[in-house]
C-alpha positions in Angstrom: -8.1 -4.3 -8.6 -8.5 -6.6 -11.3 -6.2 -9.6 -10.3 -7.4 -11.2 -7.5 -5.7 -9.6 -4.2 -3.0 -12.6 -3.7 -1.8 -12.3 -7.2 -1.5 -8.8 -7.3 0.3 -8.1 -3.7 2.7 -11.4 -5.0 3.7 -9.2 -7.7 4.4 -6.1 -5.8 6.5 -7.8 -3.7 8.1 -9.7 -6.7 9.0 -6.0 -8.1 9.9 -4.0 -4.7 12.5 -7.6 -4.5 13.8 -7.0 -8.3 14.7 -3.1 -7.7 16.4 -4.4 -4.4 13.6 -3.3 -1.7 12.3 -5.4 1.6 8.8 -6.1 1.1 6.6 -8.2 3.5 2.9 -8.8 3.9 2.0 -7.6 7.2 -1.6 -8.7 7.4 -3.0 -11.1 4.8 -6.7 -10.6 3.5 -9.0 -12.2 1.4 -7.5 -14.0 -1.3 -9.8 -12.7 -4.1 -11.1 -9.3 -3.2 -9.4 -7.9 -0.1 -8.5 -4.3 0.0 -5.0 -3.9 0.0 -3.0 -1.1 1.9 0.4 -0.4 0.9 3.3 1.0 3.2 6.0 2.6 1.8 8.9 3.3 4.0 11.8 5.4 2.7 14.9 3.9 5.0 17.2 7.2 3.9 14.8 10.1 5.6 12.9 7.6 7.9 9.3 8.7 6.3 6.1 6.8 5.2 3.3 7.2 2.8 0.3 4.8 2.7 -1.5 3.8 -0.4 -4.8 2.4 -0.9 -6.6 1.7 -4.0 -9.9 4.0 -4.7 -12.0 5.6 -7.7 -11.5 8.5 -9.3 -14.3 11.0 -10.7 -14.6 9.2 -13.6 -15.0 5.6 -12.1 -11.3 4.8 -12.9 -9.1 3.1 -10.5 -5.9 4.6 -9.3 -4.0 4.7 -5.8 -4.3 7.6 -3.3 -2.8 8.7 0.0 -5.5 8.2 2.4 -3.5 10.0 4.9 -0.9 12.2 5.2 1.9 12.6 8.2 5.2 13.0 8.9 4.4 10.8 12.4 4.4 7.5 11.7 2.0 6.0 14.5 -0.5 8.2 12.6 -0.3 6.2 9.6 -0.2 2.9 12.0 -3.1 4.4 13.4 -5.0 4.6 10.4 -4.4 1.4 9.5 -5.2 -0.3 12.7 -8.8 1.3 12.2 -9.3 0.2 8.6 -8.2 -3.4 9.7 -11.1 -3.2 12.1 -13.3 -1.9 10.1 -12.2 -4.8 7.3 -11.1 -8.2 8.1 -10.4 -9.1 4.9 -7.9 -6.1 4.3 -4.1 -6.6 3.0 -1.3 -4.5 4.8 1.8 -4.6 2.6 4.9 -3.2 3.6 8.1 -2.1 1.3 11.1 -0.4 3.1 13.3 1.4 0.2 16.2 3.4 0.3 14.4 5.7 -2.1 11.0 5.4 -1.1 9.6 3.8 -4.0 6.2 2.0 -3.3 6.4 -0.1 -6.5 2.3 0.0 -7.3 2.3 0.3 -11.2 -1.5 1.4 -11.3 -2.1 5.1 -11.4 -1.2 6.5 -8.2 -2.8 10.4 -7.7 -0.2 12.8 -5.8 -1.5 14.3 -3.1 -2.9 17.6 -3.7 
């Protein structure tokens, strides 16, 4: 991320609020260079994705789905280990009628 972590998860929630989405930090990390994981919660079918920023082959940065389910508490579950693995991680999360998780980097689908 190249804004710091404060300034970047400001704007996120800046644009989720624009488009009409509920977005709320749920765990706030270090100001300058915490990793930030991003909820997105479609309110129509009731499913979440996670996001979290990563490298691709090539060294660039983009967005991935570290996880996968259709069970919710697995995605909680993943995110409760990653917060005790790092203290200084963000958990954002946007609730959207259409599911939209608002991050404007590259975000890789899930193959």
């Amino acid at each position: 991320m190249l804004l710091s972590s404060d300034v970047w998860v400001a704007a996120l929630i800046r644009r989720a609020e624009v488009a009409g989405a509920n977005a709320t930090v749920v765990k706030r990390g270090d100001d300058r260079a915490g990793t930030v994981i991003v909820k997105a919660y479609d309110t129509s079918t009731r499913q979440a994705r996670l996001y979290t920023e990563a490298f691709g082959p090539d060294g660039e940065r983009l967005w991935i789905q570290p996880v996968q389910s259709e069970f919710e508490s697995e995605l909680d579950a993943y995110v409760e280990r990653q917060r005790r693995y790092d203290p200084d991680l963000w958990v954002v999360e946007v609730e959207d009628r259409q599911g939209r998780h608002f991050i404007t980097e590259k975000v890789q689908e899930p193959t």
